[in-house]
DOKOLVEX-603951 format. One line per 5 residues: their letters; for each residue x, z, y of C-alpha. Coordinates in Angstrom, 2 decimals. Layout:
N
A = X:Z:Y  ...
REM end
This chain:
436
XXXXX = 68.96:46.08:-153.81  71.09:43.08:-155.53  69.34:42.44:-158.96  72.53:42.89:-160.93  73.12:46.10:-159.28
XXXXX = 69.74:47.15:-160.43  70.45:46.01:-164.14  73.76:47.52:-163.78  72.60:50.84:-163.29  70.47:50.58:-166.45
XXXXX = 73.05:50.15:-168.60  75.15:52.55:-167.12  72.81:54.93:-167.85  72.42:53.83:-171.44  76.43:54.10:-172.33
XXXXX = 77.64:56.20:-175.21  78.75:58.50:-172.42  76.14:58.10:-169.64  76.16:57.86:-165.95  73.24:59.08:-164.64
XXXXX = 73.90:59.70:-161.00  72.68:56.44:-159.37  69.28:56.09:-161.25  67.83:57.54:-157.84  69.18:54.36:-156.29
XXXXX = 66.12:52.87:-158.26  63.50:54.51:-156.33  64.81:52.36:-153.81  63.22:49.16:-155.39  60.68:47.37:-153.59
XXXXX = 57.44:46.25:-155.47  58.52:42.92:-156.08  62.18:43.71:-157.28  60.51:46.42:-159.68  58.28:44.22:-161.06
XXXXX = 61.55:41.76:-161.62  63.35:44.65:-162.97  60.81:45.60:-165.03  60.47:42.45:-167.17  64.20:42.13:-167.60
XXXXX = 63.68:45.33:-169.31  60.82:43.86:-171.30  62.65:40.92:-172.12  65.92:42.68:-173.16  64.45:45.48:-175.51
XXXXX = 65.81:48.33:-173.25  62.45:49.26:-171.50  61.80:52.12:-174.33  65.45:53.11:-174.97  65.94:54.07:-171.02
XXXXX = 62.65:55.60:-171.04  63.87:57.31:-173.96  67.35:57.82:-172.50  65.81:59.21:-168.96  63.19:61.93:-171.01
XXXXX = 66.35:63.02:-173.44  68.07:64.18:-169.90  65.38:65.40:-168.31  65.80:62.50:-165.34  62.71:61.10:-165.06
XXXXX = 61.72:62.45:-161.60  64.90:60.51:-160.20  62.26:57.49:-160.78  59.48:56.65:-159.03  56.19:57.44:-159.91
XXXXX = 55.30:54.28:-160.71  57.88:52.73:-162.42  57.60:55.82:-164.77  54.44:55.45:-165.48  54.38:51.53:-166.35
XXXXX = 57.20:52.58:-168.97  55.40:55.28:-170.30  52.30:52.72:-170.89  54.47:50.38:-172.47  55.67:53.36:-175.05
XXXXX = 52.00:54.41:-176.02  51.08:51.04:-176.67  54.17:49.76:-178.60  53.43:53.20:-180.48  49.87:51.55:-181.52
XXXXX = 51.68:48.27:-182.05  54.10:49.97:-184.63  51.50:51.66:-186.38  49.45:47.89:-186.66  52.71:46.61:-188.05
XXXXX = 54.04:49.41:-190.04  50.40:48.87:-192.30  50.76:44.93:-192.38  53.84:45.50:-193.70  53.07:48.17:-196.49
XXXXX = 50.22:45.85:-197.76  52.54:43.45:-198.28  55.15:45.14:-199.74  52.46:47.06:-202.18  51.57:43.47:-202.75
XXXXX = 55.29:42.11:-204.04  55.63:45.27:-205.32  52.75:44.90:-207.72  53.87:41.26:-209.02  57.43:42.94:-209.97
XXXXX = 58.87:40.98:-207.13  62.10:42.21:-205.18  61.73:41.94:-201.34  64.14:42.75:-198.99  63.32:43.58:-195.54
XXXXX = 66.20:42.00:-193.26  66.16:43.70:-189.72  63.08:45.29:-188.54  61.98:49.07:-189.65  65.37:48.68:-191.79
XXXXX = 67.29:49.22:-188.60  65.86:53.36:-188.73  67.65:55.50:-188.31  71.11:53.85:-188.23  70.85:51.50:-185.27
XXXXX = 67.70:52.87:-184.09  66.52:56.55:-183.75  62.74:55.97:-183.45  60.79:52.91:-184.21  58.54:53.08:-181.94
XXXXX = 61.36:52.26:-179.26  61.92:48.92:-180.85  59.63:45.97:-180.02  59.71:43.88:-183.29  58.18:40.48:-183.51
XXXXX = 57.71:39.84:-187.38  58.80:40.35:-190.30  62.21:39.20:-192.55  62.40:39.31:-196.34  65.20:38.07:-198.28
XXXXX = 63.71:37.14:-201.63  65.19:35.12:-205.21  65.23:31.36:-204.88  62.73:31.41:-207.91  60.48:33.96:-206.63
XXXXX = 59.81:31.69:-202.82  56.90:29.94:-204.57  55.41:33.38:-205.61  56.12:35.12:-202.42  53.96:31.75:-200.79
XXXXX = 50.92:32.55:-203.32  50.94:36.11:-202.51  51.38:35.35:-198.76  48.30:33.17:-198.28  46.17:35.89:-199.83
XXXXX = 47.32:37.87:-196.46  46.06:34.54:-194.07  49.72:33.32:-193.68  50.65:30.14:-194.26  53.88:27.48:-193.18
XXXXX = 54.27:23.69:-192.85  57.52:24.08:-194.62  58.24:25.54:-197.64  61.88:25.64:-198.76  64.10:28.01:-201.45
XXXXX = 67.43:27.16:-199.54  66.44:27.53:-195.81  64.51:30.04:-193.48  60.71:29.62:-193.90  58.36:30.60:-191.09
XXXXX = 54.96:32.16:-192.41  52.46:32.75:-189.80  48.73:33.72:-189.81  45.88:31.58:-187.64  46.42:31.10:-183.84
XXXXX = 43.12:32.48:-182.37  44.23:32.93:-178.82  46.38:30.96:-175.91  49.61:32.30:-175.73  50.67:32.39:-172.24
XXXXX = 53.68:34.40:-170.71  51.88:36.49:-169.10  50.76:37.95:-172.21  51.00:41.92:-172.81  54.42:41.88:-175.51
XXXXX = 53.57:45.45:-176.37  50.13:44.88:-177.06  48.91:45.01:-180.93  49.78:41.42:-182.39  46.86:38.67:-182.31
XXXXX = 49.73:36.34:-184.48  51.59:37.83:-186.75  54.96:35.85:-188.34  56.70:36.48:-191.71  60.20:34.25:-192.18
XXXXX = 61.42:34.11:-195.81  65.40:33.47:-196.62  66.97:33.55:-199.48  70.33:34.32:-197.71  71.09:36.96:-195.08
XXXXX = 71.63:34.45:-192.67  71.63:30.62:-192.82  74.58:28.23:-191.59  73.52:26.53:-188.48  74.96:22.98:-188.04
XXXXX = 78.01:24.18:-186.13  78.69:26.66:-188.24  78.64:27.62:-191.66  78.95:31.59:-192.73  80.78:32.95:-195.15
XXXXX = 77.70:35.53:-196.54  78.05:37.72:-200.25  76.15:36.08:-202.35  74.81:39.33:-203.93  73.13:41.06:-201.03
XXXXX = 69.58:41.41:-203.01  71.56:42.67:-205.93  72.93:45.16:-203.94  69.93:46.42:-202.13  68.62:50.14:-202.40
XXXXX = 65.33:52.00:-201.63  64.67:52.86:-198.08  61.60:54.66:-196.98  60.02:54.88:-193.26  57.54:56.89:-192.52
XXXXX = 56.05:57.40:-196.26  56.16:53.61:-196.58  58.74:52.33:-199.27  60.97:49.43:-199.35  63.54:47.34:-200.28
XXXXX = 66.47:47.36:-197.58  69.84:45.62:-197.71  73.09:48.05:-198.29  74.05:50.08:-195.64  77.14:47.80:-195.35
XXXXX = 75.23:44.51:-195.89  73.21:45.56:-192.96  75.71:45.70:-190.17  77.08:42.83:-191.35  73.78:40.87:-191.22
XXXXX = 73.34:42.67:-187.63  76.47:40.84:-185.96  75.78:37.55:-187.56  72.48:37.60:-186.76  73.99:38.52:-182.92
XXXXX = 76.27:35.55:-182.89  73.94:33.25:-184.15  71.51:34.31:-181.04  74.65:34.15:-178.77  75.53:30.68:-179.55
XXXXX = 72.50:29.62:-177.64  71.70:31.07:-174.15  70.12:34.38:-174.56  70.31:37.53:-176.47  68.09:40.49:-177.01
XXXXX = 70.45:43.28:-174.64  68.82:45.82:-177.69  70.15:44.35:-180.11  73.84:45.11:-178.96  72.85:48.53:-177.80
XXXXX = 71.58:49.05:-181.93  74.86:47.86:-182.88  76.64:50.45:-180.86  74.42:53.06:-181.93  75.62:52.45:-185.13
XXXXX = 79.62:52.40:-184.33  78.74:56.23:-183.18  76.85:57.38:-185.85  79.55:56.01:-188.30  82.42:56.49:-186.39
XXXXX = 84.28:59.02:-188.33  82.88:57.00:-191.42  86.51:55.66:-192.48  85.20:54.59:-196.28  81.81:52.54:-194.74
XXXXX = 83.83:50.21:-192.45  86.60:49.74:-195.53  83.27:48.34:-197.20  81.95:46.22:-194.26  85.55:44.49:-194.09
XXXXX = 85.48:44.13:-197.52  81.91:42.20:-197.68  82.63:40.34:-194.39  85.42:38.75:-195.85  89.15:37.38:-194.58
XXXXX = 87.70:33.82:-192.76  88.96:34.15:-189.23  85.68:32.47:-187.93  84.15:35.95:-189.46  86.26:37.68:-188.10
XXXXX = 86.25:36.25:-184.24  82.24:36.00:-184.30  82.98:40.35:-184.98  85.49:40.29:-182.20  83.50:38.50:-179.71
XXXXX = 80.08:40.48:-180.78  82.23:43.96:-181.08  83.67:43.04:-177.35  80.52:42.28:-176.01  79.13:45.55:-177.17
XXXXX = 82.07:47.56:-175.96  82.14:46.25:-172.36  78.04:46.66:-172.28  77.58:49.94:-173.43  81.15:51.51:-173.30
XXXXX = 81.27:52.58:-177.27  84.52:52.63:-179.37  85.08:50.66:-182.14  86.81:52.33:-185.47  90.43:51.46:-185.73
XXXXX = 90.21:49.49:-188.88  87.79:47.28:-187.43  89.25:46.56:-184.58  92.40:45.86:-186.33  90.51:43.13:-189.20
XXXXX = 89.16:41.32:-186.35  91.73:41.51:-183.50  93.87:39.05:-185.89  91.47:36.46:-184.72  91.14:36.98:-181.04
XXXXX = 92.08:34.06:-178.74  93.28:34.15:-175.19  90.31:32.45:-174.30  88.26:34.81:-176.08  89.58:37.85:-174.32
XXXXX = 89.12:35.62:-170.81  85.53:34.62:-171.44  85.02:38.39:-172.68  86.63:39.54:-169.38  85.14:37.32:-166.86
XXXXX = 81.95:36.26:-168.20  80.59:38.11:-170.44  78.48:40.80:-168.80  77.15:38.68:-166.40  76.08:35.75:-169.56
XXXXX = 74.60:38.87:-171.56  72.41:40.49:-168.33  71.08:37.24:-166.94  67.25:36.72:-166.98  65.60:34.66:-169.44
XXXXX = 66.08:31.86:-170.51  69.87:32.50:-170.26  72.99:30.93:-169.23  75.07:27.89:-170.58  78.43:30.03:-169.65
XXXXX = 78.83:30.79:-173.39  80.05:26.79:-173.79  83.34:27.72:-172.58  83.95:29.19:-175.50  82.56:26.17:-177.87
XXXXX = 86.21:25.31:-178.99  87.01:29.24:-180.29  84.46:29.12:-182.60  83.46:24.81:-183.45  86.63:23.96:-184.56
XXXXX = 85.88:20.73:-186.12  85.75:18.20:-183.00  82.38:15.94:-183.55  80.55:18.89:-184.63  81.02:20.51:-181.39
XXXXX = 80.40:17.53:-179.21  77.51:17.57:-181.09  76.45:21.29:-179.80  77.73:20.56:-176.47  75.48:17.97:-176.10
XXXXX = 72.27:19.65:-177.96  72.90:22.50:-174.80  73.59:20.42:-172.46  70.51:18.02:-173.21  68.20:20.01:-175.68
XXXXX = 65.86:18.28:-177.20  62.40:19.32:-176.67  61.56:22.92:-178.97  57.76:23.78:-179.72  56.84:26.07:-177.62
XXXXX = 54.18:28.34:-179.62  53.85:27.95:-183.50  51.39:26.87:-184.97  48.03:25.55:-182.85  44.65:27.39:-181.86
XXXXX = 42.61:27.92:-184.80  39.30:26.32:-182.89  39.54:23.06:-181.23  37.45:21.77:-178.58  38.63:20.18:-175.15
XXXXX = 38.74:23.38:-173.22  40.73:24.89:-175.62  43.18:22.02:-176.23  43.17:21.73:-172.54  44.20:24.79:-171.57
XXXXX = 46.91:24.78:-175.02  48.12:21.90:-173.01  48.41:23.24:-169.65  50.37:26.36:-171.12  52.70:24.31:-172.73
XXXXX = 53.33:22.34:-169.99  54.05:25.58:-167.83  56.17:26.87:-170.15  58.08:23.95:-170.28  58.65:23.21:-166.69
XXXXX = 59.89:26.68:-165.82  62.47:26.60:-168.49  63.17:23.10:-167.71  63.65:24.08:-164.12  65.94:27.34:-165.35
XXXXX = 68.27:24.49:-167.39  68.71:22.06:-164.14  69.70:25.11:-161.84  72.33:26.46:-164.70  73.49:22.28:-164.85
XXXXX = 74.24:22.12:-161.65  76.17:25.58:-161.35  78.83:24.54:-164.20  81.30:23.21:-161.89  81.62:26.47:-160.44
XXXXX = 81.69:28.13:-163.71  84.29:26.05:-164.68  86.26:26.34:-161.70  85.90:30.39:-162.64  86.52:29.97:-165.82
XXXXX = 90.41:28.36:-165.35  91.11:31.02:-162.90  90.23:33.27:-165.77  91.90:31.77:-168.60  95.49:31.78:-165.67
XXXXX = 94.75:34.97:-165.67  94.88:35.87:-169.27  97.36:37.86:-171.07  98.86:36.04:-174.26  97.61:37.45:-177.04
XXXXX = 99.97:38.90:-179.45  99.51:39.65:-183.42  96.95:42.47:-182.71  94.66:42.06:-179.41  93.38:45.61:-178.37
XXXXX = 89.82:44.99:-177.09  89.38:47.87:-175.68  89.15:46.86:-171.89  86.75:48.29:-168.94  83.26:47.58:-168.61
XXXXX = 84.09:46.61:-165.25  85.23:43.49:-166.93  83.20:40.86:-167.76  81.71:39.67:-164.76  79.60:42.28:-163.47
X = 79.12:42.83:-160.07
REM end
């Protein structure tokens, strides 16, 4: 079986209304393509939700025995994971709590129940708090007490707390094992600008935050608006690199359907997102990209704020490209370039981003460095950062030299393209957007 056929039939099977009657097609797989299908699923955060989706319909005997199974391991252990992470993170709220400091939890075990029905489905990697400029120094204090620490400290940009690194990360590590590393990033903004783009963010989101609880545990939590606005930002700001989290889109449409008759919530959301037509594309393109994934409407209103933004090229790349971009394996595809000059207006900025795709410089690979040092450590350190960086290396020369055929594609697509007129519908088939 084609891979994208496989990957197709998962999210087919995860659409608001969904089609269940190939998933027998997967018993199909052979050992290698199900262990290839398999960490797609890991990678893209929709391992647990189709598990979840498959037991909810009583389907699971349409998949093979084993492929059932390694899901269902992966669910009890992120279940022990959550638990691990649920405590870290009620120690440290007790902690701010107890110095009369306000901490907002961005993301994370905020997302319950709105964009996520369990939390135990969702494979989080750290933690997000959006705290007072003033208060970052205090935060810092209380942090170390908890073994976390950062290299850079800062009350304007994101900073990146982690504890000691006492093992070699490698990818074939177990993601939904209990965390050896944990990571805490401190903002004190919803999202920062990134140096292509700068967003247009209420300035009052910690103001304007109210008590959540999960689980008995208590917290701080953005507004119910403020949070789906931070979720497509945060989206976008993923998408304007190679790869995106598939889960994250399928939260987002979770929470167009449990909203959707909620005429007075998306009044607000338009209201804090603003009138900027960069806000208002970046909803477009991550509203379109949802829609032709996962099949869910999008309220009237909103559709309406952001279709006065839309491009021709936008509804092209959204068309054409889009599902196959979103689906491809890690470490993603440079297809989403096309669309540089929709949303980097100003011209040397975005020759600037074009080139830092095109020829990144090199990222760190792990953060932070193995608590113990000795030569077999550091050797082995090495060797996994060389591997690491030679398979995505490798991934980056293949999607190089497959841009002149993406380009060709992409001017038959944008021929192709209606005009758009003074409200774009974006309401279009899922059989759009590249899939096969």
């Amino acid at each position: 079986m084609r891979k994208q056929a496989a990957k197709g039939i998962i999210l087919s099977a995860l659409q608001q209304d969904p089609d269940l009657s190939r998933l027998r097609t997967l018993s199909n797989l052979t050992d290698s393509e199900n262990k290839t299908l398999l960490a797609w699923l890991d990678r893209s955060g929709l391992a647990l939700i189709f598990l979840r989706q498959v037991q909810t319909h009583e389907v699971t005997q349409a998949l093979s025995s084993d492929f059932r199974e390694a899901l269902e391991l992966r669910l009890n252990k992120n279940r022990l994971r959550f638990r691990d992470m649920l405590g870290e993170f009620h120690r440290i709220n007790e902690a701010l709590n107890s110095h009369d400091i306000r901490a907002c939890t961005l993301k994370g075990f905020s997302l319950v129940p709105d964009f996520c029905e369990d939390p135990s489905l969702r494979h989080q990697t750290d933690f997000d708090f959006l705290v007072a400029p003033e208060q970052v120094e205090a935060v810092a204090r209380i942090l170390r007490t908890f073994g976390y620490s950062t290299a850079h400290l800062s009350k304007s940009e994101e900073s990146c707390f982690t504890t000691p690194l006492l093992h070699i990360p490698t990818q074939r590590d177990d993601i939904y094992a209990i965390q050896q590393q944990r990571q805490l990033d401190l903002h004190t903004c919803i999202v920062e600008n990134s140096p292509w783009l700068a967003f247009e963010v209420p300035n009052n989101c910690l103001a304007n935050s109210e008590s959540m609880m999960l689980q008995g545990v208590p917290f701080w939590g953005l507004s119910l608006e403020d949070r789906f606005l931070l979720q497509v930002l945060h989206v976008y700001r993923h998408c304007s690199r190679s790869w995106i989290r598939l889960s994250w889109l399928f939260e987002i449409g979770r929470f167009l359907a449990v909203h959707c008759d909620n005429q007075e919530l998306w009044s607000r959301i338009i209201v804090r997102a603003g009138q900027s037509s960069s806000t208002k594309r970046i909803f477009a393109f991550v509203l379109g990209l949802t829609q032709r994934l996962f099949r869910c409407a999008v309220p009237g209103s909103l559709n309406a704020w952001s279709s006065a933004a839309v491009t021709r090229s936008l509804l092209a790349w959204l068309d054409h490209f889009s599902v196959q971009w979103a689906t491809c394996d890690w470490p993603g595809s440079l297809t989403n370039i096309l669309l540089a000059q929709d949303f980097v207006l100003d011209r040397k900025l975005r020759k600037q981003y074009l080139r830092s795709r095109l020829l990144p410089r090199k990222t760190q690979q792990f953060l932070g460095t193995p608590e113990r040092e000795d030569s077999r450590i550091s050797l082995r350190f090495r060797t996994e950062q060389i591997r690491y960086a030679v398979g995505r290396g490798a991934a980056h020369v293949r999607d190089i030299l497959g841009l002149p055929l993406q380009q060709f594609r992409w001017k038959r697509a944008l021929d192709l393209a209606p005009a758009v007129e003074s409200e774009s519908h974006l309401e279009l088939p899922l059989g759009h957007g590249g899939v096969s």
